[in-house]
Each structure stands twice: as C-alpha cells, then as structure tokens.
C-alpha positions as CSV (number, residue, x, y, z in Angstrom):
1,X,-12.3,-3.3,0.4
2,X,-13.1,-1.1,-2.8
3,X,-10.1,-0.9,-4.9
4,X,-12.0,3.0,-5.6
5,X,-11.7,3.6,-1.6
6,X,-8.2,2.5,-1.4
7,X,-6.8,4.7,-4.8
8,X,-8.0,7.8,-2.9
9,X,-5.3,6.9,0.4
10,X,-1.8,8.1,0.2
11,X,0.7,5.5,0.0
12,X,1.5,5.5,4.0
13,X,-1.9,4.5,4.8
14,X,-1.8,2.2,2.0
15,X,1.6,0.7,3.5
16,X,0.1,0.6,6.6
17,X,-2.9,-1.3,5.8
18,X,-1.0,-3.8,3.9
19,X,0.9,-4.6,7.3
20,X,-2.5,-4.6,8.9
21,X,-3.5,-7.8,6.5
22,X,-0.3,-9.6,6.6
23,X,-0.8,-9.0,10.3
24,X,-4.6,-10.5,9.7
25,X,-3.5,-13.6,7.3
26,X,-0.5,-14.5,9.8
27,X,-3.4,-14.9,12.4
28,X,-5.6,-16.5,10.1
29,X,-2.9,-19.0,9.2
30,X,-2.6,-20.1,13.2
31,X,-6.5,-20.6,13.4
32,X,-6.7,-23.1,10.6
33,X,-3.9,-24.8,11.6
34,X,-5.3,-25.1,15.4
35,X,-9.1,-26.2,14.0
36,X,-10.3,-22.8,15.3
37,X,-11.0,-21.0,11.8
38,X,-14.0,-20.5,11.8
39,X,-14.6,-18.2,8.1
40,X,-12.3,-19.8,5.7
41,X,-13.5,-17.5,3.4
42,X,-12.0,-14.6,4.9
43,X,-8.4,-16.0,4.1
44,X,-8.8,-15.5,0.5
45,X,-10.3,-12.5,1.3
46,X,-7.3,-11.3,3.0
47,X,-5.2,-12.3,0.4
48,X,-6.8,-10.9,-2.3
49,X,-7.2,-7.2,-0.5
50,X,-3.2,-7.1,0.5
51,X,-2.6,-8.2,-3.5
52,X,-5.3,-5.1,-4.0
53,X,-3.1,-3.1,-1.7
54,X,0.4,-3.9,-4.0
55,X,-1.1,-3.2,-6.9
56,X,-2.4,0.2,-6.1
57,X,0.9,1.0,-4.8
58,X,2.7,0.0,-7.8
59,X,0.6,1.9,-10.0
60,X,0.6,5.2,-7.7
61,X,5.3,4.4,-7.9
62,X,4.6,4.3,-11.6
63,X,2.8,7.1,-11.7
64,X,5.1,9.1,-9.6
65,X,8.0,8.2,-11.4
66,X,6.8,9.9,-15.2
C-alpha cells in the first residue's frame, strides 16, 4: 500500500487496518510454520505496511499534538 493512500485515512481506519495486518502476519506465521506458505514474500510485505501504518499514525499524534 502507498504510504500517499494511507496519509489521506483518518486515524480509525488507519487503526483498523493495522489490526487487519497483524491479523494477516498472525496467519502468515501459521502457514510457514505448517509448510503451506506459499508467497514468502508477502510476510515482509506485511510487515513493512503495518510499520508504514505506525508511522503515519505517529506522525498524524505529532501533528495533533502542536
């Protein structure tokens, strides 16, 4: 996902789709450890969009707060 995209949501949906990947990397986590992963590529993915998703918040708290 576009960090542009994701500056224009307000922090709810931003919340929410941070629980949305932790929900996905969770699953992903099972699959690899069961042999069914099939896109190991998509964990990094994951991680790096839901470290996207903290950052934006942070910056829209800092933001807020001045």
């Amino acid at each position: 996902m576009n960090a542009n995209d994701m500056r224009e949501k307000t922090p709810d949906q931003l919340r929410d789709e941070l629980v949305n990947l932790k929900k996905e990397a969770f699953n992903l986590r099972f699959q690899q450890a069961t042999g069914q992963l099939e896109n190991t590529a998509r964990m990094r993915q994951v991680r790096r969009d839901a470290a996207r998703v903290k950052t934006i918040l942070n910056e829209k708290a800092a933001a807020a707060a001045e």
